[in-house]
N, C-alpha and C positions, 0 to 999 in steps of 0.2 A: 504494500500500500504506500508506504513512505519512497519506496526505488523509483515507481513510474512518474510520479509529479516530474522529478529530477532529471529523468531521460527527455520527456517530453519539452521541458525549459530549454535542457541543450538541443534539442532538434528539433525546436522553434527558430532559437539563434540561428540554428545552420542555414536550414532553410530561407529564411527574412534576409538575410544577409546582404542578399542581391538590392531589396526594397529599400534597406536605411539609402540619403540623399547623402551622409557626409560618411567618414570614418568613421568606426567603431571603436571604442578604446574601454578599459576597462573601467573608467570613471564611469560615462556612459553605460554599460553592464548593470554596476553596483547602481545608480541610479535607477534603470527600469524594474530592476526587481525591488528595489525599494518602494516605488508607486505601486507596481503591480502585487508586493505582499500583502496589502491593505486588501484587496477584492480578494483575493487566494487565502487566506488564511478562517475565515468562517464556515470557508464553503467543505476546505481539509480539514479542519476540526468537525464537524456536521460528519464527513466519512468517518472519522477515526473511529469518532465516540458511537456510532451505529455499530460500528465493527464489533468493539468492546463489547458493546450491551450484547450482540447478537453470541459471543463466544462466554459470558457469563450466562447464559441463555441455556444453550448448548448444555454445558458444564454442568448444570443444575436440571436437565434433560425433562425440559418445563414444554416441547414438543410432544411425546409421548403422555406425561401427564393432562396435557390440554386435550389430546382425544377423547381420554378415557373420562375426562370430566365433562367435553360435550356430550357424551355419549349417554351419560348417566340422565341428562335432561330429558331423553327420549323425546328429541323433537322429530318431526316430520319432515320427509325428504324436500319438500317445500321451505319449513324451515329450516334447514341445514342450508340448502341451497343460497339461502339470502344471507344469513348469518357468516358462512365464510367470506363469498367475497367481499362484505364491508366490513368483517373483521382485517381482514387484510391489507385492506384501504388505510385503519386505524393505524395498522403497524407498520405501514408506508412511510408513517410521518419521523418514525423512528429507527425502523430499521432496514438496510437493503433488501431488494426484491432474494436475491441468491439467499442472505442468512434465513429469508423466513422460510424457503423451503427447506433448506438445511436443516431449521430447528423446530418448522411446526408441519411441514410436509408428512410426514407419514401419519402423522395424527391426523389431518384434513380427509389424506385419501383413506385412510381408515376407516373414517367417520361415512364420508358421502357413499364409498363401497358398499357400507355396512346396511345402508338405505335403498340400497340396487341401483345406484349409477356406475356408470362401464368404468372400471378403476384407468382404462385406456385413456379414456374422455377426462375423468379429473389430470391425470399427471402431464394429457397435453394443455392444458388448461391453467393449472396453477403456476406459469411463469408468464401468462395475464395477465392473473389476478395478485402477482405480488410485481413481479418486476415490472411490469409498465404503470401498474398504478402509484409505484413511492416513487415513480420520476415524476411523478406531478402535483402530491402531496406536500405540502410545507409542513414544514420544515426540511425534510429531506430531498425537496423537491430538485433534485439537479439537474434533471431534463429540466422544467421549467426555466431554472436558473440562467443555463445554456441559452435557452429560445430567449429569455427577457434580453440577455446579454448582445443577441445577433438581433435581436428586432428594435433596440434600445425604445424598451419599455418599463412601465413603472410598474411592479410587484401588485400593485391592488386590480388594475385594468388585466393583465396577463390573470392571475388569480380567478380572478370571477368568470371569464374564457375558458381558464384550466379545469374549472369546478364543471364547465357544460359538457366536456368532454368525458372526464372522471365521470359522470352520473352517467351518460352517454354508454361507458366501455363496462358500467357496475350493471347495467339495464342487460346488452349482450349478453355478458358474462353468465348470468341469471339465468337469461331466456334460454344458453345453452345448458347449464346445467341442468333446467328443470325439463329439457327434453322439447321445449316448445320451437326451437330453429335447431331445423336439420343440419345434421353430420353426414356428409357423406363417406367418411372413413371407416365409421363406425356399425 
């Protein structure tokens, strides 16, 4: 996590290279990453500490216990249906799409399997329902962050945009789980 920023800086330089108007020198250097650590530094703190939670998570193997405690509720395939993906929307905000299947994934497909949907259908499914959704969740929103950044827009106008989509991709999401828009894989 801490390697790739570092590569990526240097093989920004490299590349730009050609673009700077005067010589580059290393005042110059020390200067732009000094402006540029001011925007860079919340967005790497935001990764870090997702990471942490998600590997004190893990470690405390609070995935497995989350199944067996949906499961206890005996809710209905309908409700399980709704209840994952905007659980997962929740956990968007905190943790990356990759750890929550890592650490709630088998409890999910456990859970919806357990209801008769095609365990096929949840496991291609749940890297919708987590990974595209915390790219657009704030706090951990980084997709977002990216699109405000290349549209230069303000955080509340992008947000309320992001929120149509998120409802938008939580609505699909549903309508495939509960069997109502066809699969043709399946």
């Amino acid at each position: 996590i801490l390697f790739t920023p570092g590569v990526a800086a240097i093989y920004s330089l490299i590349i730009s290279r050609d673009k700077i108007q005067r010589e580059l020198n290393i005042s110059d250097i020390f200067h732009m990453f000094k402006n540029a650590i001011i925007q860079i530094t919340p967005v790497a703190a935001t990764v870090y500490f997702a990471y942490s939670i998600s590997y004190l998570f893990g470690d405390a193997e609070i995935g497995a216990t989350l199944g067996e405690y949906v499961q206890s509720f005996n809710m209905s395939k309908l409700q399980l249906v709704i209840f994952f993906p905007v659980f997962t929307t929740f956990l968007g905000m905190i943790l990356p799409g990759s750890s929550q299947i890592a650490i709630f994934g088998t409890g999910i497909l456990g859970a919806l399997t357990a209801v008769g949907i095609n365990p096929l259908l949840v496991a291609a499914i749940l890297p919708a329902i987590t990974g595209a959704l915390e790219g657009m969740t704030p706090p951990l929103a980084l997709a977002m962050y990216a699109a405000m950044g290349i549209a230069e827009s303000d955080i509340g106008e992008t947000s309320k945009l992001a929120m149509v989509w998120v409802f938008a991709h939580l609505a699909v999401a549903i309508l495939i789980l509960a069997g109502l828009l066809p699969i043709l894989f399946i």
